[in-house]
C-alpha positions in Angstrom: 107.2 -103.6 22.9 107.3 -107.5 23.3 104.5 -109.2 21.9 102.4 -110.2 25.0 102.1 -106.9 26.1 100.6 -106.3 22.6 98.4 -108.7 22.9 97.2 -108.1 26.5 96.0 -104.5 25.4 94.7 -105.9 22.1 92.4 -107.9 24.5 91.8 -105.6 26.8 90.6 -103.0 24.3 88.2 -106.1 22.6 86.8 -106.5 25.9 86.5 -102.8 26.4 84.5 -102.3 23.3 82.2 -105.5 24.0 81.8 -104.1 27.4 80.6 -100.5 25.9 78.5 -102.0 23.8 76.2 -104.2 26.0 76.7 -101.2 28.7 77.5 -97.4 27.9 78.5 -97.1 31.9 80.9 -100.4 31.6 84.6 -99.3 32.9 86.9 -102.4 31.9 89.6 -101.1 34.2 87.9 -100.6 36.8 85.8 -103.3 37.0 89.4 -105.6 36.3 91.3 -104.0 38.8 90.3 -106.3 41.8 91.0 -109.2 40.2 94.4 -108.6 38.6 95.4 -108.2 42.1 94.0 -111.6 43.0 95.4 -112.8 40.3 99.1 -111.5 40.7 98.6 -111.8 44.2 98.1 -109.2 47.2 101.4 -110.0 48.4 103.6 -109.0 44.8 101.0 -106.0 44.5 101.9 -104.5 47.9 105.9 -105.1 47.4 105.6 -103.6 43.8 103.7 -100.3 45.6 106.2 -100.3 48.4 109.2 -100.3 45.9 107.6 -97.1 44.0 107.0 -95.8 47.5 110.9 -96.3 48.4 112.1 -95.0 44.9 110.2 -91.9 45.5 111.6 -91.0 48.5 114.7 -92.1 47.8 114.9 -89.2 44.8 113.8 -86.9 47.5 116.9 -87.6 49.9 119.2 -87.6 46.7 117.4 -84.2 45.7 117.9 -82.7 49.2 121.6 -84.0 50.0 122.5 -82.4 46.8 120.8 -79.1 47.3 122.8 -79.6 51.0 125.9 -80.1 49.2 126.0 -77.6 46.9 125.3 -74.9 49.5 128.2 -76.5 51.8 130.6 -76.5 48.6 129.3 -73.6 47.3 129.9 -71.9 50.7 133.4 -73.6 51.0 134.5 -72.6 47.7 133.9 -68.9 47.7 135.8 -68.5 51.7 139.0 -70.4 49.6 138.9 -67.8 46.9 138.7 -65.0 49.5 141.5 -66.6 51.3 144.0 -66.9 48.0 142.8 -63.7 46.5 
C-alpha cells in the first residue's frame, strides 16, 4: 500500500470522525463524492466508468465464446472417437 493512499484514508477517516461529531447524520463520502469528481475531472471519471463498463463485457464475450467453444470441440471430439473406434 503506497504511502499516499495511507494517508488519504488517514484523512479521510479524521474528517469522518470530526464530521460525526459536530453531526450524527454527517456521511463524508457522500457529501465528498461531487467534488472528487470536480476535482479529477468529469472527463477522467466518465473514461475510468467506461473502461469498467468495457472490461465487464468484455469477460462476458470471453465467458460465452468459451462456453461456444467447448460445446463445438466438445461436439467435434466425441464424432472423431466414434469415427476411429
Amino acid at each position: 500500500l503506497p504511502a499516499e493512499y495511507a494517508f488519504v484514508a488517514r484523512a479521510i477517516s479524521q474528517m469522518t470522525g470530526v464530521g460525526k461529531t459536530l453531526d450524527s447524520d454527517f456521511d463524508f463520502i457522500s457529501s465528498a463524492a461531487p467534488y472528487m469528481v470536480e476535482i479529477q475531472g468529469a472527463d477522467m471519471y466518465m473514461q475510468e466508468e467506461a473502461q469498467k463498463v468495457m472490461l465487464k463485457v468484455q469477460k462476458e464475450i470471453v465467458g460465452f465464446q468459451s462456453k461456444l467453444l467447448g460445446q463445438r470441440f466438445g461436439n467435434f471430439n466425441r464424432r472423431d472417437e466414434t469415427r476411429m473406434g
